[in-house]
N, C-alpha and C positions, 0 to 999 in steps of 0.2 A: 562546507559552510552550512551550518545545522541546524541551528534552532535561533526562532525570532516572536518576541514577544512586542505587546505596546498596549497602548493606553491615550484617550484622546477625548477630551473633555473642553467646549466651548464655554462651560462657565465657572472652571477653576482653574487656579493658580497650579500647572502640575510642577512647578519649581521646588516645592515644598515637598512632592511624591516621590524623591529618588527613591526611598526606601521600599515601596511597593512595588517599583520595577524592579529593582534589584531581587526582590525577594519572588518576583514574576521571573525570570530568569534562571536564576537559581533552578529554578525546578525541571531546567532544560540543558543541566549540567554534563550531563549523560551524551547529549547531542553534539556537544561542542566540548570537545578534552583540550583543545587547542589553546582556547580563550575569552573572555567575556567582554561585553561593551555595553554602555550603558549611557544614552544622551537624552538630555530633558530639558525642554523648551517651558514658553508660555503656557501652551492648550496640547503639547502632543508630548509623548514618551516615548522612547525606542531601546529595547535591550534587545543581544545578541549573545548566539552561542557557539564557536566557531569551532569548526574541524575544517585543519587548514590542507587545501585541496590546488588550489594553487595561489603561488606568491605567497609564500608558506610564510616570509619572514615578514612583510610589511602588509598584510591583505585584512586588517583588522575591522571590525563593522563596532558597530553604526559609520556610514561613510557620508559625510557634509562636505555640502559645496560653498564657499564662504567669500563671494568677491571682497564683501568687506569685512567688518568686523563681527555680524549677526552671519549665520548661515539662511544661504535659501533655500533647499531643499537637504531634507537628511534619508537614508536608503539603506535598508536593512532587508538581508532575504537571507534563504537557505537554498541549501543544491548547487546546479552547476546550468554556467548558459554554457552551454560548450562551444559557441561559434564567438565567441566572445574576444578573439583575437582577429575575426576579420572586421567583428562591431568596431575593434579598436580604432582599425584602420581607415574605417569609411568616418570615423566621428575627426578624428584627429585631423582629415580631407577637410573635415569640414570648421575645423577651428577649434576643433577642443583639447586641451595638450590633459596629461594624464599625471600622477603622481606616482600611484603603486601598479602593479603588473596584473590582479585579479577582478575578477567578472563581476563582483561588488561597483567597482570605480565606474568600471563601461555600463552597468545597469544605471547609474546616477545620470551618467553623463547621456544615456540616449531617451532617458525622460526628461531631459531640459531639454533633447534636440525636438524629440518627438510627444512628449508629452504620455500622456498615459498610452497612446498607441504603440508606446514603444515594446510592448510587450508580443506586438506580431512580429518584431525583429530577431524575436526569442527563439534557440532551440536547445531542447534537454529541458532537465526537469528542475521547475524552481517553483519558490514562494516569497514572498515578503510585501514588501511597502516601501512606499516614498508619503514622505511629511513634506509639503509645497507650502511656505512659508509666506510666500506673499500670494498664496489667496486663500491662505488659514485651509488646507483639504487635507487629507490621506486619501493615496490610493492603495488599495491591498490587491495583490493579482497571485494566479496560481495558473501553474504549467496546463499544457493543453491536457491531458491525457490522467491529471489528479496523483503521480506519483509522489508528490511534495505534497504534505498536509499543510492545511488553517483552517483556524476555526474563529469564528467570531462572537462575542453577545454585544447586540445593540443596548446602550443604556438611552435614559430618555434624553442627554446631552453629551455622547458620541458613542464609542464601541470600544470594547477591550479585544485584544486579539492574542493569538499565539500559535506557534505550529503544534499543540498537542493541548490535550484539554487540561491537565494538569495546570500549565501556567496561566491560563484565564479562571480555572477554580483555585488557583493563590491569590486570588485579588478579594480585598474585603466586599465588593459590592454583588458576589459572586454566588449563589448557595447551589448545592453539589444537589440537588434537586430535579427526579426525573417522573414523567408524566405516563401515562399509559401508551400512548404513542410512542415514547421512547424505550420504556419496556419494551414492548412491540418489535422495535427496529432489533432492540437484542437478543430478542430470544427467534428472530428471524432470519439473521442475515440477510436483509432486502435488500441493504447498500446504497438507502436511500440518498441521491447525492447530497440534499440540505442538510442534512439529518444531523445531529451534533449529539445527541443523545440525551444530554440535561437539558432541562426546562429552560428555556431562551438563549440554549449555544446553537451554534449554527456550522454546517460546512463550508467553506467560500466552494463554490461549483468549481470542475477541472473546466480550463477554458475560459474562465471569468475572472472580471474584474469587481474590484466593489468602489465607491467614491464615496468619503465619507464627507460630509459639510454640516455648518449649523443645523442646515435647515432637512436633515434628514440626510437617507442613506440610500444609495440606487446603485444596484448591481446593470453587471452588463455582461451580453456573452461576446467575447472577441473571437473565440474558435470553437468552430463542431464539425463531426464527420457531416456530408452533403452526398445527397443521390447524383451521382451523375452515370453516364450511359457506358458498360466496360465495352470497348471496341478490337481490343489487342486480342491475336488469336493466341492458342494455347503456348505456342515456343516462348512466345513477345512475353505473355504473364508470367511464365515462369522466369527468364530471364530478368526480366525487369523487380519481382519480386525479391530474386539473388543479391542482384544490384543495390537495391533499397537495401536490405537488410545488410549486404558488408560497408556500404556506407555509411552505417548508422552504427555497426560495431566499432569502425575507424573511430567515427568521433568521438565515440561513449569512452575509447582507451585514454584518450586525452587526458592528461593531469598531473602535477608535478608533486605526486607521491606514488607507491606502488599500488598497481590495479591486479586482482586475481578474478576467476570464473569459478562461478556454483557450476560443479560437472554433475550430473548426475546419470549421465549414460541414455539419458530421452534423449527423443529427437532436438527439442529445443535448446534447453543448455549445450548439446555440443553442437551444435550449429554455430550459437556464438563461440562457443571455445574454437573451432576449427578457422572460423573468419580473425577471429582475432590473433592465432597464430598466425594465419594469413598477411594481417597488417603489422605483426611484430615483426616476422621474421627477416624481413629486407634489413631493417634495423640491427640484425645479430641478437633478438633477443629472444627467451622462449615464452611463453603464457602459461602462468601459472593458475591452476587449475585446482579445487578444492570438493572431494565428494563426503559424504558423511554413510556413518555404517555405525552399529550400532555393536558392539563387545555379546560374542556369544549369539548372534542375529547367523551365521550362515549355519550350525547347529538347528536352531528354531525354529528357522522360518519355512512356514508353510502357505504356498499357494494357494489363491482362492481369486473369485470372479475379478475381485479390484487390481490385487498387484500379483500379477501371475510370475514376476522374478525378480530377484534382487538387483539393486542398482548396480553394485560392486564389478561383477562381468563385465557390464556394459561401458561403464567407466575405465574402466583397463583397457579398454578396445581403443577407446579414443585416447586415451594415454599418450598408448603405443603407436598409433596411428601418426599425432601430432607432433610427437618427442614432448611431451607438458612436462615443466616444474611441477609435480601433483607433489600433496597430500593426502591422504586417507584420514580423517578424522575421524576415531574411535569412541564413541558414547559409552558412559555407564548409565542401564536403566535405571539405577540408583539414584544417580545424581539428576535424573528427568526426573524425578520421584520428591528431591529434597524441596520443602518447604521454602529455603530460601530462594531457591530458583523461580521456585512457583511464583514466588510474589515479585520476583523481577519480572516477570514475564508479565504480571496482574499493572505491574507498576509504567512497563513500557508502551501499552497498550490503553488501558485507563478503562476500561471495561470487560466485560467477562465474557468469553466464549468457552465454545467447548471441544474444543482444540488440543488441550490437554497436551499428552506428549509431541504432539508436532511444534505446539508453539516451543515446547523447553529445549526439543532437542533443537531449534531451526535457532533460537536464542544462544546454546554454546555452541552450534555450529559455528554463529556469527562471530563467537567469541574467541576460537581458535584461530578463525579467519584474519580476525584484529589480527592477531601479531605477526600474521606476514602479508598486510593488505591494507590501505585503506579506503580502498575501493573496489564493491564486488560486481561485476557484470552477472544478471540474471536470463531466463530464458521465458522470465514472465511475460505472459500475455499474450503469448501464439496460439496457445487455445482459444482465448477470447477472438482473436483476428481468425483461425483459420477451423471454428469447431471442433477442437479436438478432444472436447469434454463429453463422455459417454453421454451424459443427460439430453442434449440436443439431438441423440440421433435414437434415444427412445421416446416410442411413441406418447406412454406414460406420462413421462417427463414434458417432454417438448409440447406436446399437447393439451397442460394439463390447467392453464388458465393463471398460470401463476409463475412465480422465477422458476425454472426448472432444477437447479439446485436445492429451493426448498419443497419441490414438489419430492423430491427424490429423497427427502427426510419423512414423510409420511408415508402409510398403506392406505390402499385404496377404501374408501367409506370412513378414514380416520381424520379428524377434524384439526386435532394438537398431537403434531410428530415431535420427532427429535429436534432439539433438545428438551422437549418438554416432557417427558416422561415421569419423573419426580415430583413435577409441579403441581400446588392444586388442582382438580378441577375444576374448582367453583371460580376459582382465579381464572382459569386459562378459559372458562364459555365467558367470562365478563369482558376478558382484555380481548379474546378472539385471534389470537395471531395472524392464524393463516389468512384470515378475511383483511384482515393490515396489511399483508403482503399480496395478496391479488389484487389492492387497491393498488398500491404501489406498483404493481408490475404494470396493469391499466394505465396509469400515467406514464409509465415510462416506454411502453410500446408508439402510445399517442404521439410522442414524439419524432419518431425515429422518422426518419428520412426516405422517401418513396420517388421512384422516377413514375411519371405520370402512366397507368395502365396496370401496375404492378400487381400480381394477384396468386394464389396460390401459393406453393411451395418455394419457391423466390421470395415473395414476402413475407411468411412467416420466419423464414431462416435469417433474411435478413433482420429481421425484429430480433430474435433472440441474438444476433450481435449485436444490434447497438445494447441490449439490457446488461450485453458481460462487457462492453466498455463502458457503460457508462454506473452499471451496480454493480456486477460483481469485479471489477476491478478495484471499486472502491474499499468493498471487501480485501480482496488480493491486497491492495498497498496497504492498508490499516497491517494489514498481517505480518507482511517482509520488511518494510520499511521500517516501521517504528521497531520490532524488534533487531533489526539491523542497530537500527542508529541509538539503541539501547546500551549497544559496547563501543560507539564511536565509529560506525564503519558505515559510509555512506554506499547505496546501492543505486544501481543503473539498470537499466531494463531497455535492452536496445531496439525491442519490439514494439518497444512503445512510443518509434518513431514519427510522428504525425501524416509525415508522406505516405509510411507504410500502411500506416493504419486508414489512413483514406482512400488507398489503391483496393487495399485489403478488403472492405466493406465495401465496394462496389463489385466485390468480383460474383458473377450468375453462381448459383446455388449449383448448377450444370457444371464449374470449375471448381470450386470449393466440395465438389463431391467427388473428383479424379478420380479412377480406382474404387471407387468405393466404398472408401475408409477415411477417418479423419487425417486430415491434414495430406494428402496426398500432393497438393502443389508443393509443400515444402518440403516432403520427401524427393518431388521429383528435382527441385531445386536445389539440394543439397548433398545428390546421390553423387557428383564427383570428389565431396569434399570429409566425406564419412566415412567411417567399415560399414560392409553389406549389414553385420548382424543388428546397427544401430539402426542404419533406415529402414527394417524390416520389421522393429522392434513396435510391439502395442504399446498404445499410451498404459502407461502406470504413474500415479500419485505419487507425493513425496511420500517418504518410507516413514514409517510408525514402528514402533518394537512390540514384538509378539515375548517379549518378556513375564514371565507369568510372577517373578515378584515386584512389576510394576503395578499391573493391576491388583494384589497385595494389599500394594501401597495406599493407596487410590479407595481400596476398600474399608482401611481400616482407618483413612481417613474420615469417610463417612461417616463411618459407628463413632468416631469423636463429638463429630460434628450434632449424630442424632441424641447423645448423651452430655451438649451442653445445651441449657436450659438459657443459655446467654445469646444464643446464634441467633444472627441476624435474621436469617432467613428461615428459621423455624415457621412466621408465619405464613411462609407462601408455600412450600413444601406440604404431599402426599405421604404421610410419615407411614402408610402401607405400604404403595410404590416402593418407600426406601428401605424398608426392612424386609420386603422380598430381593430388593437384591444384597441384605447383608446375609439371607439366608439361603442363598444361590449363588457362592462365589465364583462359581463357573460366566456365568452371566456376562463378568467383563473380562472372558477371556475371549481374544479372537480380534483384536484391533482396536481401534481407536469410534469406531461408531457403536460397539457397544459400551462402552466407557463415555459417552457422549453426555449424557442427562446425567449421569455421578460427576462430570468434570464441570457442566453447567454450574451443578447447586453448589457444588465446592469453591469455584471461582466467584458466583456471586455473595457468597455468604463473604469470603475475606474480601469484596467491591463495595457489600455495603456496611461492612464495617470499617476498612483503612480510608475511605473516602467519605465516611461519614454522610452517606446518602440519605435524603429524603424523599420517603416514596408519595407521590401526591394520585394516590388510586386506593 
């Protein structure tokens, strides 16, 4: 259940508007291969984009409650509540009989039981709305932990909405127009939660709800991680961590289509892969399992600090470990390379990073995956729960007053890192990035949750978790999600289970430090259910291609770019910067972070051109 657009105006007729929903929908066709819906009232509008997930045959959205002839409330989301069959059961307890079998009908029915509250009944990951007809409101809500997108723009007489910015910039009242601020957000990765990007779009917060009325608009937080005191000694955490985590694998399998696993031979994805064999196999079934490798990569590939081995090995291990349905999915660096991909990937996303081959190949990853899945379990967000990302445990980094991911873009005394390398400088000392993102980390540390006394190394560590749950995940889901749901295949992230994640964040920095390497509780937790050589294995990134006619590619895309006199982005670009690296081809060879600032100005030159952007700076 994919994609959800609307529109909600107290002082027109939207009867008149089917056409602009429809054409707001449309643009979320991608999300929903299954089917479209389209309901329109007096003052509200509701389109849908459906990938049918469960109650394949009858589960169709927009969902109306209609005792008589007008409906009273109408209900549109995307994702999945996964508990959604025992919601059935305690609503229907209570007097509410049901019509179709999916999680659409029980989200209706347990906001007329509970009203907007009802979204603390929720588990897994959703977004959408309910249209409450007899007192003229919307409410728009999003899962606790922001794996389901929405985005809003307040108008002066209601709000348009949509789960991707695409279908809020299809509305005529809409201009694709971004500020310095917004600049700012992109050429930083802050992952500010409000952040929308264009000038008056907004992100609805993970954990929040918004209420929209006449008389203005009030958001609300219904879920956040809270400090409370960890008491359980070491056996009881690790235990209990195990517990949570195949709990949480169980219900993510849940669904009346096929589910498969991103393997990638890390600790995390086979954790899930290995639990979820765990819960298939009583059943007689095996888990099917999916790793990506790149054509001509075990030739190539040469070790260095970040990825010291290929995923491949790893991945076999657990294979063979589990008995998995696998796949091996084969890349051509070529086809990461083609232009039309590139702009699917510009198109799934709605803004530019510089990401380059991870997003193309994690896009046909996704794409292979379609056809024997429509639903992927991931391994995301155990770094975020348990620090498993190199930057938190250098001191550089972790120390360094700023998201430690973008500290880890710059050298030391350097003002504008990566991705800015190409960009003006007279641009990048006006807009200031980095000083945008140490604001933003400021606010988002302010935040975080402290038990009363907290000092030191405890509470720095716990700071830099809450900013990769609450920013860099945001990040993370903007990445895998929308390009997942780019080929119709919905993702699951069973880390991103709310119990765990608030077990997670209170555990002392003294246990998130076991062993003395990341992630050591989850190694120690999952050492019966792995091969030795996986739980022993160093964190490594998703894999990039050390293909030298990718970067090629990539370069001689540039030299297009510098010899059309039409390119958008002509005016913000270092046109030195960029001609040292057309006369340095070596320069992006070696991964994916030196190709970083050539994949930026590439991505934004075709953003503000397909999207017709206005730059207001």
């Amino acid at each position: 259940m994919s994609g959800v657009t609307g529109w909600v105006d107290f002082t027109r007729d939207l009867t008149r508007e089917h056409a602009t929903v429809l054409a707001m929908t449309a643009t979320l066709a991608h999300r929903g291969p299954s089917g479209e819906g389209v309901w329109v009232g007096g003052h509200a509008a509701l389109g849908h984009r459906r990938l049918a997930v469960y109650d394949t045959p009858e589960g169709g959205q927009p969902v109306a409650y209609r005792p008589g002839t007008d409906p009273v409330a109408v209900a549109v989301h995307s994702g999945s509540i996964l508990n959604h069959r025992e919601l059935r059961r305690e609503l229907t307890a209570r007097g509410h009989s049901f019509r179709a079998g999916g999680d659409t009908e029980v989200l209706l029915r347990a906001y007329l039981e509970w009203g907007a509250s009802c979204v603390d009944h929720f588990e897994g990951t959703f977004a959408g709305g309910v249209w409450d007809a007899r007192s003229e409101e919307l409410w728009l809500f999003r899962d606790r932990l922001g794996v389901e997108p929405l985005f809003y723009h307040p108008t002066p007489t209601g709000v348009i909405f949509g789960s991707e910015l695409k279908a809020i910039l299809a509305h005529p009242l809409v201009d694709a127009a971004i500020d310095a601020e917004g600049l700012c957000e992109v050429l930083t990765y802050s992952g500010t939660p409000e952040q929308g990007f264009f000038h008056g779009i907004h992100r609805l917060r993970a954990g929040h709800r918004l209420r929209v009325r006449a008389d203005g608009l009030t958001r609300e937080c219904y879920w956040a991680v809270s400090a409370q005191e960890h008491v359980d000694d070491f056996d009881t955490t690790v235990a209990t961590i195990r517990g949570l985590l195949e709990e949480s694998v169980a219900r993510n399998l849940d669904a009346d289509v096929p589910v498969g696993v991103l393997l990638s031979g890390g600790l995390d994805s086979s954790a899930v892969a290995a639990l979820a064999d765990r819960a298939l196999r009583p059943a007689g079934q095996r888990v099917r399992t999916f790793t990506v490798d790149f054509r001509g990569h075990e030739a190539q590939f040469q070790p260095n600090a970040t990825r010291g081995t290929r995923d491949a090995p790893y991945a076999s291990d657990v294979v063979a470990h589990v008995d998995a349905d696998h796949t091996f999915v084969m890349l051509d660096p070529a086809e990461m390379a083609d232009p039309v991909v590139r702009a699917a990937v510009l198109r799934a996303k709605d803004f530019p990073t510089p990401l380059g081959d991870m997003n193309t190949s994690l896009y046909l990853l996704a794409r292979a995956v379609r056809e024997g899945a429509s639903i992927a379990l991931t391994g995301e967000a155990a770094d975020s729960l348990f620090h498993g990302v190199g930057w938190n445990r250098t001191p550089r980094e972790a120390n360094s007053g700023t998201f430690p991911w973008v500290a880890r873009g710059t050298t030391p005394g350097e003002r504008h890192g990566f991705p800015c390398g190409l960009l003006d400088p007279g641009l990048l000392d006006e807009l200031d990035p980095f000083a945008y993102a140490e604001r933003q980390f400021r606010t988002a540390i302010a935040e975080a949750p402290h038990l009363p006394g907290s000092t030191g190394e405890d509470r720095h560590m716990r700071e830099l978790c809450y900013v990769h749950l609450t920013n860099f995940m945001e990040n993370q889901n903007a990445h895998t999600e929308r390009l997942f749901k780019a080929v119709g295949l919905q993702v699951r992230m069973p880390f991103c289970d709310h119990r765990l994640v608030q077990y997670a964040y209170n555990l002392p920095w003294e246990l998130q430090n076991y062993d003395g390497r990341e992630k050591g509780l989850l190694r120690t937790a999952m050492r019966d259910a792995l091969p030795t050589s996986v739980i022993e294995r160093r964190k490594t990134p998703y894999p990039v291609t050390q293909d030298a006619g990718y970067a090629r590619a990539i370069r001689d895309e540039l030299a297009a770019l510098l010899d059309d006199p039409a390119a958008p982005v002509a005016s913000l670009l270092n046109p030195a910067a960029a001609k040292a690296v057309l006369d340095n081809p070596d320069s992006l060879q070696g991964g994916w972070v030196r190709r970083g600032d050539v994949e930026m100005v590439l991505q934004m030159n075709a953003w503000l051109r397909n999207y017709h952007v206005r730059l207001l700076i």
